[in-house]
MMTF fields as JSON, N, C-alpha, C and O atoms, coordinates in Angstrom:
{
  "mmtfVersion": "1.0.0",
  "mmtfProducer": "UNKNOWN",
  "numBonds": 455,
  "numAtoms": 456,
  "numGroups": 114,
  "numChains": 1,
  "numModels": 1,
  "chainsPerModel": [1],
  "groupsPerChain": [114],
  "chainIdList": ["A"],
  "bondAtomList": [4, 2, 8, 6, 12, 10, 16, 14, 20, 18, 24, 22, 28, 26, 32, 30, 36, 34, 40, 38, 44, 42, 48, 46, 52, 50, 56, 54, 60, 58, 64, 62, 68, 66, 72, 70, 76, 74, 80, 78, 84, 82, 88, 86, 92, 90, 96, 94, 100, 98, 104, 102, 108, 106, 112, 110, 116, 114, 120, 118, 124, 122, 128, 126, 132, 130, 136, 134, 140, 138, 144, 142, 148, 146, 152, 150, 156, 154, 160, 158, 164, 162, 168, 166, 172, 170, 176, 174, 180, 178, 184, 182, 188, 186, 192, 190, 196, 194, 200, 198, 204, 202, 208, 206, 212, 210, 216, 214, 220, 218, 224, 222, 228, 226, 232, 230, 236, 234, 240, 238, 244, 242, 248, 246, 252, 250, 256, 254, 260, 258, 264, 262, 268, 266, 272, 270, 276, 274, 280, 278, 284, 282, 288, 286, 292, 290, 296, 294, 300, 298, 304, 302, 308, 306, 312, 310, 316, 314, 320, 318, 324, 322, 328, 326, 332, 330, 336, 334, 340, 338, 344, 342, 348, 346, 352, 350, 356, 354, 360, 358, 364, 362, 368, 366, 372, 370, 376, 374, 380, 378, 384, 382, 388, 386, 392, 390, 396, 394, 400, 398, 404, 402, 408, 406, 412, 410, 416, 414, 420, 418, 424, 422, 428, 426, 432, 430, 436, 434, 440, 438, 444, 442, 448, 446, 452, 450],
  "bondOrderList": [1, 1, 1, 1, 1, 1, 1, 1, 1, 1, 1, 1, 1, 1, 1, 1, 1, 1, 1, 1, 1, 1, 1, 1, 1, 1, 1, 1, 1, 1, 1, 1, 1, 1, 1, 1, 1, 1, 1, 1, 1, 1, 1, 1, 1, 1, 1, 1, 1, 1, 1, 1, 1, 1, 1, 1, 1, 1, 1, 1, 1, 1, 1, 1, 1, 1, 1, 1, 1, 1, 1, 1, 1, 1, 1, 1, 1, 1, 1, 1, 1, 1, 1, 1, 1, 1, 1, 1, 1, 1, 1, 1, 1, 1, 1, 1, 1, 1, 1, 1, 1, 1, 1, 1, 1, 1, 1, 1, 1, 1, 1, 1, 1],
  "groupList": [{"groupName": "UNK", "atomNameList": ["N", "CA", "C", "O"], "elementList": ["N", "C", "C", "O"], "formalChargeList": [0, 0, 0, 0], "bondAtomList": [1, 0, 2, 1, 3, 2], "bondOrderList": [1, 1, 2], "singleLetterCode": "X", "chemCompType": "L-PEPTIDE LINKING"}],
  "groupTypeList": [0, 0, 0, 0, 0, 0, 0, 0, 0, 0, 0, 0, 0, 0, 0, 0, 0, 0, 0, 0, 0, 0, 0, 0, 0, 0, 0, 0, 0, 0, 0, 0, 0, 0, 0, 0, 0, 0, 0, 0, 0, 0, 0, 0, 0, 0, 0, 0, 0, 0, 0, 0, 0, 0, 0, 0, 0, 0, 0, 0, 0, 0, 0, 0, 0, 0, 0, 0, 0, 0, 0, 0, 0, 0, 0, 0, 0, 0, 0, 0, 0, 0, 0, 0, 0, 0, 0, 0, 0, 0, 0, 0, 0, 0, 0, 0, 0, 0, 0, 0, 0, 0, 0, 0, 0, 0, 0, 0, 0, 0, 0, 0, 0, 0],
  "groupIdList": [1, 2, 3, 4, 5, 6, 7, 8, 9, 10, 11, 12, 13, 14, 15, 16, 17, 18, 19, 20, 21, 22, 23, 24, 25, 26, 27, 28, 29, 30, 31, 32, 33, 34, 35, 36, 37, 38, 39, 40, 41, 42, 43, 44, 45, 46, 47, 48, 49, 50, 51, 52, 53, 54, 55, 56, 57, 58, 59, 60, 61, 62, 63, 64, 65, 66, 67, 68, 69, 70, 71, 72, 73, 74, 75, 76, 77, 78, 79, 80, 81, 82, 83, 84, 85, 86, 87, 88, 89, 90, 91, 92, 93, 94, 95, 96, 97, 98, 99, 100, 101, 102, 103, 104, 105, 106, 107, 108, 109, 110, 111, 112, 113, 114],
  "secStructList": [7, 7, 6, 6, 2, 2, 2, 2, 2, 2, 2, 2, 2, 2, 2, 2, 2, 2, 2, 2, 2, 2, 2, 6, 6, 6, 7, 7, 7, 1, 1, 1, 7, 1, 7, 3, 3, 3, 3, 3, 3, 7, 7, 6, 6, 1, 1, 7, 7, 3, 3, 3, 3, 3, 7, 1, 1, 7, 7, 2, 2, 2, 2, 2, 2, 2, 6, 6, 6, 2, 2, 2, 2, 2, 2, 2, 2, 2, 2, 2, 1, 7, 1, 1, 7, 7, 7, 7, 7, 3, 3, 3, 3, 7, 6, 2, 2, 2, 2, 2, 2, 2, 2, 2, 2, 2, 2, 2, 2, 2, 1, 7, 7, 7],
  "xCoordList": [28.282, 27.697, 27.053, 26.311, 27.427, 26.702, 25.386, 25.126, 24.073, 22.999, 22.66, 22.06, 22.66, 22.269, 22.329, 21.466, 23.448, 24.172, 22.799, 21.965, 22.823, 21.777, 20.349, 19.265, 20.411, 18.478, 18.361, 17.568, 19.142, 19.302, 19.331, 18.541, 20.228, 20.18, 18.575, 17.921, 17.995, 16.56, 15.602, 14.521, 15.868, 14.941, 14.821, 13.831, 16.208, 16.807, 15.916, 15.323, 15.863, 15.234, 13.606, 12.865, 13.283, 11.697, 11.381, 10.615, 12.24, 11.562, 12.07, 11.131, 12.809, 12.916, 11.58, 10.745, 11.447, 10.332, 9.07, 8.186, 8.891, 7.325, 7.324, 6.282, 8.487, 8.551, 8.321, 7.836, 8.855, 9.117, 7.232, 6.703, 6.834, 5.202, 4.146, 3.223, 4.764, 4.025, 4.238, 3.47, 5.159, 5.386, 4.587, 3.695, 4.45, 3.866, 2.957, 2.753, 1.915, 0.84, 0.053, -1.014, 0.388, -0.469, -0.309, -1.162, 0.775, 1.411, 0.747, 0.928, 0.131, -1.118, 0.013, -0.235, 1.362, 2.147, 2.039, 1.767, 2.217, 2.386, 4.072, 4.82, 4.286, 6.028, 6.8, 7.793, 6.065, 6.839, 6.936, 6.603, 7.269, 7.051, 8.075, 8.882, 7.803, 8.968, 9.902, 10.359, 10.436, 11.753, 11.507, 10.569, 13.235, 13.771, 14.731, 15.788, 13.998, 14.98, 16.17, 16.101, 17.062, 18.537, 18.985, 19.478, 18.864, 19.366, 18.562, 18.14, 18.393, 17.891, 19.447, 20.367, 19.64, 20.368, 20.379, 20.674, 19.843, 19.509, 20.368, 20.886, 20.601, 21.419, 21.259, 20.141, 22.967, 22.386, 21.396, 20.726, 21.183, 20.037, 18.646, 17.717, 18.459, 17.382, 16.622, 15.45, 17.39, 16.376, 16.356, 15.352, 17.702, 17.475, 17.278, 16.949, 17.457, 16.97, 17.179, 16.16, 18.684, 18.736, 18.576, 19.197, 17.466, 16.734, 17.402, 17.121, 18.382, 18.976, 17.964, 17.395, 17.812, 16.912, 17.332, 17.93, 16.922, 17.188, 16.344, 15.518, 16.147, 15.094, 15.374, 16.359, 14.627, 15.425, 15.003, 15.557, 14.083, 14.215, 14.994, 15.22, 15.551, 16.585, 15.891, 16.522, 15.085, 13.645, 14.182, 14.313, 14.433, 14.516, 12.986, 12.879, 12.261, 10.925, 10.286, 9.55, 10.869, 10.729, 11.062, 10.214, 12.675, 12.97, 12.145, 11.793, 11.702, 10.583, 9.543, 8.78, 9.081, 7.502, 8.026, 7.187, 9.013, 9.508, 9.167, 8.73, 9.741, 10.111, 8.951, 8.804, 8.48, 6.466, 5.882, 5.12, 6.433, 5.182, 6.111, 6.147, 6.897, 7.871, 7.216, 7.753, 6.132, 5.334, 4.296, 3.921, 3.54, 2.858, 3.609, 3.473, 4.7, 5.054, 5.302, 5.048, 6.092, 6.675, 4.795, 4.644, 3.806, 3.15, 2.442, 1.821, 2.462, 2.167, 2.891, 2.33, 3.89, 5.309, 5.141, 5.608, 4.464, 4.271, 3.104, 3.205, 2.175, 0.829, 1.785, 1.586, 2.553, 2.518, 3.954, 4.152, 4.604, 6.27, 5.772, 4.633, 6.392, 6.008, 7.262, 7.804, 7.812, 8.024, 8.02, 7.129, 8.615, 8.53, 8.728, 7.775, 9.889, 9.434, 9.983, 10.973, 9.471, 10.402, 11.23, 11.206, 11.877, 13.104, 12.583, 11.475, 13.503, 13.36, 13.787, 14.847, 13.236, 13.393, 14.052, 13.479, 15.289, 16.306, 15.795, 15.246, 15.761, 15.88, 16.723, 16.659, 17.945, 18.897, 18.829, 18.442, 19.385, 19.227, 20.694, 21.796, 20.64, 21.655, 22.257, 21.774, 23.574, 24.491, 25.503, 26.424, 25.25, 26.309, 26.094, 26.955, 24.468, 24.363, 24.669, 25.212, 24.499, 24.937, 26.675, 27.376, 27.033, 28.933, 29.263, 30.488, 28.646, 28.847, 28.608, 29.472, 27.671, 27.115, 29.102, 30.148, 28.691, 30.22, 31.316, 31.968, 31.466, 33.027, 32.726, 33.443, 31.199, 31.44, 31.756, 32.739, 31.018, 31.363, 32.806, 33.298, 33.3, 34.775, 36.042, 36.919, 35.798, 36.296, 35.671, 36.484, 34.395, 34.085, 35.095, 35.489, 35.153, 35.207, 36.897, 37.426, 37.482, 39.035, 39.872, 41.049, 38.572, 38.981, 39.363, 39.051, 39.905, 40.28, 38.833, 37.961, 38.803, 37.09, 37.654, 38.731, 36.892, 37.197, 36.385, 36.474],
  "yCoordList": [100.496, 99.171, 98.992, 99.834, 97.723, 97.381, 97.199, 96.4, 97.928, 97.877, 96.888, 96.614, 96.095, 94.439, 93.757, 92.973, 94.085, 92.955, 93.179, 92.325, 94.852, 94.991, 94.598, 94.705, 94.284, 94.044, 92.607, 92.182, 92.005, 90.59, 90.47, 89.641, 91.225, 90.864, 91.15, 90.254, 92.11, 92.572, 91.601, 91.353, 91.048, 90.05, 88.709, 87.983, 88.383, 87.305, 87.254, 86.239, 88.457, 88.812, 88.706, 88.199, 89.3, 88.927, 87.287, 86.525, 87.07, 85.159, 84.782, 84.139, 84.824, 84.123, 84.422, 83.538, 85.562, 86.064, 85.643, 85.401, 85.504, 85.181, 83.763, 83.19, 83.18, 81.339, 80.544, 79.43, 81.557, 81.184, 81.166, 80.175, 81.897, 82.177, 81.246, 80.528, 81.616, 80.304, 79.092, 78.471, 78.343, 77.012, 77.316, 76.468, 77.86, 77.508, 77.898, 78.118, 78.281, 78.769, 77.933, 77.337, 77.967, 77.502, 75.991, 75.402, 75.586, 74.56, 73.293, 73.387, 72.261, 71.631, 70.05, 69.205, 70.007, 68.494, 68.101, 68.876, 66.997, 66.462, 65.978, 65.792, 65.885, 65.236, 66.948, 67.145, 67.865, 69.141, 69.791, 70.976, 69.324, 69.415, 70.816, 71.533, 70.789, 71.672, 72.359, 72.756, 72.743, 73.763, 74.656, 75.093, 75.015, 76.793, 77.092, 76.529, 78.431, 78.82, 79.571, 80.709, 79.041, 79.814, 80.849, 81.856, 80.713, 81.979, 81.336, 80.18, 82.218, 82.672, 82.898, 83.357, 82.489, 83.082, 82.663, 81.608, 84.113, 84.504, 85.141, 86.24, 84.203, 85.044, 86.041, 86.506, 86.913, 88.101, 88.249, 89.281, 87.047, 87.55, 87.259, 87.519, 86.873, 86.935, 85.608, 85.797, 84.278, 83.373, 82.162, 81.566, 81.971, 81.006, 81.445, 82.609, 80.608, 80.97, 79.837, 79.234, 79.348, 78.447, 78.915, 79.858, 78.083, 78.043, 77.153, 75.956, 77.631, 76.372, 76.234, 77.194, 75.018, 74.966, 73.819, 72.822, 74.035, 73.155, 72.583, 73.414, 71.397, 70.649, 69.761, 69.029, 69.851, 69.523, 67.725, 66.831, 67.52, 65.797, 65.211, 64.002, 66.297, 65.8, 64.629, 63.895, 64.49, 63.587, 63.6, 64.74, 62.689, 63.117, 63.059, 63.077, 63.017, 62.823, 64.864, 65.326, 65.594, 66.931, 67.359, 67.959, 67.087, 67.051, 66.925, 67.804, 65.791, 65.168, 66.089, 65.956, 67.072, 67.612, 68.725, 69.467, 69.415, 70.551, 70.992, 72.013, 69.232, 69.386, 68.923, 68.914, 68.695, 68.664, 70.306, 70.93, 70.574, 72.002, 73.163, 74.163, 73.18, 74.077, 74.871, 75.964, 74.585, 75.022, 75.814, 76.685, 75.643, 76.518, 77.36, 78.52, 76.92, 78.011, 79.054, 80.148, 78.802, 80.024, 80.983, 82.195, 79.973, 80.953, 81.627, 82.66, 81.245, 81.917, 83.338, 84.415, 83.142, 84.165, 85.161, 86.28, 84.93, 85.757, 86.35, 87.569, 86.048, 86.816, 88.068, 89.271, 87.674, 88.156, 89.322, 90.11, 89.362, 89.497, 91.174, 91.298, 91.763, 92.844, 93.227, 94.331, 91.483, 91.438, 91.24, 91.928, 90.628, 90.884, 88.973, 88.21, 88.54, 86.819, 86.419, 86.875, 85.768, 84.773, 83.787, 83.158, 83.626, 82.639, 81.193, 80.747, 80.644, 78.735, 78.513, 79.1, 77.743, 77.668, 76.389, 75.47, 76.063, 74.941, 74.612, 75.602, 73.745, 73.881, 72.833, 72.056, 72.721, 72.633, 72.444, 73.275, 70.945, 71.082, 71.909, 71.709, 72.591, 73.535, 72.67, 72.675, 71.956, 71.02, 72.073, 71.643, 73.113, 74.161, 74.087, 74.057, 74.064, 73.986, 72.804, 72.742, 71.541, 70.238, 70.463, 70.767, 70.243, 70.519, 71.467, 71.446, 72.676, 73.515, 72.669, 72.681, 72.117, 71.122, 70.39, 70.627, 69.444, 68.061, 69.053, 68.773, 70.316, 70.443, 71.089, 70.818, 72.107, 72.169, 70.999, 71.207, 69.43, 68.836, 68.11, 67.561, 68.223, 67.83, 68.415, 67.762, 70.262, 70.982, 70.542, 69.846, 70.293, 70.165, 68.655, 68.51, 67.548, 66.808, 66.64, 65.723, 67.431, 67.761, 68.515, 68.754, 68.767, 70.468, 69.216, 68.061, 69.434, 68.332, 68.148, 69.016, 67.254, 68.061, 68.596, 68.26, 69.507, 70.374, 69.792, 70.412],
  "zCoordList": [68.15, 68.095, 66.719, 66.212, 66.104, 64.671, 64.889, 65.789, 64.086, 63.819, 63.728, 64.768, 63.083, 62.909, 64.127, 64.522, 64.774, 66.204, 67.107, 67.409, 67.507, 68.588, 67.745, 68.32, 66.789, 66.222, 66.667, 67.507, 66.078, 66.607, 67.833, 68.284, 68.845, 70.546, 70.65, 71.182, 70.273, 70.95, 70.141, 70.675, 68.963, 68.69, 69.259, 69.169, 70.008, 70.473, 71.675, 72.043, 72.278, 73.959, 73.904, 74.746, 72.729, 72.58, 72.291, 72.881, 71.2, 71.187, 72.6, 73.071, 73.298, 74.609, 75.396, 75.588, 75.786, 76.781, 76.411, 77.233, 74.745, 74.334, 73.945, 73.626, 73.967, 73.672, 75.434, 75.632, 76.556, 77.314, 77.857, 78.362, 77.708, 78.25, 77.418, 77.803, 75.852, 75.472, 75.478, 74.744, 76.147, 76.856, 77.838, 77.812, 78.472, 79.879, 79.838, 81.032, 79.216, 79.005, 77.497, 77.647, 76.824, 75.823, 75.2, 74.536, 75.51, 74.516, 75.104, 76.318, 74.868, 75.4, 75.704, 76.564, 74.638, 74.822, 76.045, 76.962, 76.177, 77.861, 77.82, 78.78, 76.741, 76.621, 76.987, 77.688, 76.347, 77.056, 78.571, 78.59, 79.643, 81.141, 81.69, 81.097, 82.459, 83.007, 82.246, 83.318, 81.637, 80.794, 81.524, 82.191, 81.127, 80.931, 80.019, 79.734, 79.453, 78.045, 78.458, 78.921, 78.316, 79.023, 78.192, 78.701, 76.805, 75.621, 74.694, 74.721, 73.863, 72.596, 71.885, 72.562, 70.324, 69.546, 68.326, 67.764, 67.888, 66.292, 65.221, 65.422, 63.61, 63.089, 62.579, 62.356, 62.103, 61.718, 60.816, 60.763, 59.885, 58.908, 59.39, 58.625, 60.284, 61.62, 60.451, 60.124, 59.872, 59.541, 60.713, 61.102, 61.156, 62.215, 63.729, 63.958, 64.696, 65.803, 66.813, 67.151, 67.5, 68.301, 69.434, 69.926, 70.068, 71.594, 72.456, 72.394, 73.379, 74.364, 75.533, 76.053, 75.868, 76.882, 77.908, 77.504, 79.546, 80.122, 80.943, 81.319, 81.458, 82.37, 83.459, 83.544, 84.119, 85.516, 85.271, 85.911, 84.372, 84.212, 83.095, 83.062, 81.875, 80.663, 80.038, 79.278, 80.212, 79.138, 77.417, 76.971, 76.634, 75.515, 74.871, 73.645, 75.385, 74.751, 74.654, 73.782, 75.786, 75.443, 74.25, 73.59, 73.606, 72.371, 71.564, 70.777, 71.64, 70.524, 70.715, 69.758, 71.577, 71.428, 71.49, 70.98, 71.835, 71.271, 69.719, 69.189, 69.109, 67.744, 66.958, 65.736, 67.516, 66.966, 67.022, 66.283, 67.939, 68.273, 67.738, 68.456, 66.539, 66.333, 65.247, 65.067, 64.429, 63.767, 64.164, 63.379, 65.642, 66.508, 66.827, 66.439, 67.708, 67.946, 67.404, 67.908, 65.764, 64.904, 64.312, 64.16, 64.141, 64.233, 65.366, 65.114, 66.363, 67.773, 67.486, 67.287, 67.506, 67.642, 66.374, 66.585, 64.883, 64.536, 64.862, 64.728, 65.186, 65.856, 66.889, 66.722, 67.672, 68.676, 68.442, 69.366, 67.593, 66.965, 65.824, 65.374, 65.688, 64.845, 64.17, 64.125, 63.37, 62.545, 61.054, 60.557, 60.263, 58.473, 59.04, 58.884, 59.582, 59.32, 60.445, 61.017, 60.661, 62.137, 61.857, 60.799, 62.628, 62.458, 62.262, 62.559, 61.765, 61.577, 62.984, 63.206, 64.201, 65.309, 65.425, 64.84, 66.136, 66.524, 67.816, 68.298, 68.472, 70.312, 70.164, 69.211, 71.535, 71.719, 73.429, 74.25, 73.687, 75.142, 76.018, 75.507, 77.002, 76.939, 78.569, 79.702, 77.954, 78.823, 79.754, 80.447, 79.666, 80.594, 82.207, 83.085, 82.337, 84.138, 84.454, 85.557, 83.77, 84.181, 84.187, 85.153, 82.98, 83.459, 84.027, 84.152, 84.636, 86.094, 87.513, 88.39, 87.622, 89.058, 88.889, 89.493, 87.703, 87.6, 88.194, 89.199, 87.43, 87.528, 89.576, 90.54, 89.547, 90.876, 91.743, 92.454, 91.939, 92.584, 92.642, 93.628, 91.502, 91.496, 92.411, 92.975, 92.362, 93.416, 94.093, 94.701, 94.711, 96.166, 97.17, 98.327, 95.473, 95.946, 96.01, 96.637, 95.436, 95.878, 96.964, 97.232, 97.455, 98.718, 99.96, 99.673, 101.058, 101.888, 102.9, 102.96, 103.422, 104.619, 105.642, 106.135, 106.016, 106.894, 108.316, 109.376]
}
């Protein structure tokens, strides 16, 4: 396994776990409600850092306070990170569980009724 690949997977796994606690714990927005961070993924040169995330209300106003509080967060994350720099943080709303439900109900809605 390439050195770099796994530094990145394990850095990938820490900003999830410590972005995910500090949403729900510290982040004071009211436009930020409910989320969940589905993946983390960081490049190999560990400067960026796209956060897919999903919400059970798809608010674009989360966007917007995501993208306000992206500056706390990166320094939250270095307080807490025991690294050299943290990534430039993206968030990204993550459309995969929604086109899983569509395509599930499409089979459902093709199966004959039983």
């Amino acid at each position: 396994m390439n050195r770099s690949y796994a530094r990145s997977d394990r850095i990938s796994e820490q900003i999830k776990r410590e972005l995910a606690e500090l949403i729900q714990s510290e982040l004071k927005d009211p436009a930020v409600g409910m989320l969940t961070i589905t993946e983390v993924q960081v490049t190999p040169d560990l400067l960026h850092a796209k956060i897919y995330f999903t919400s059970p209300t798809n608010d674009p106003l989360i966007m917007q306070g995501l993208d306000r509080s992206t500056g706390y967060l990166r320094a939250q994350l270095s307080k807490r990170m025991a690294t050299r720099g943290i990534p430039q943080l993206h968030f990204v709303y993550d459309t995969s569980i929604d086109e899983g439900m569509k395509i599930s109900q499409l089979i459902k809605d093709a199966l004959p009724p039983q």
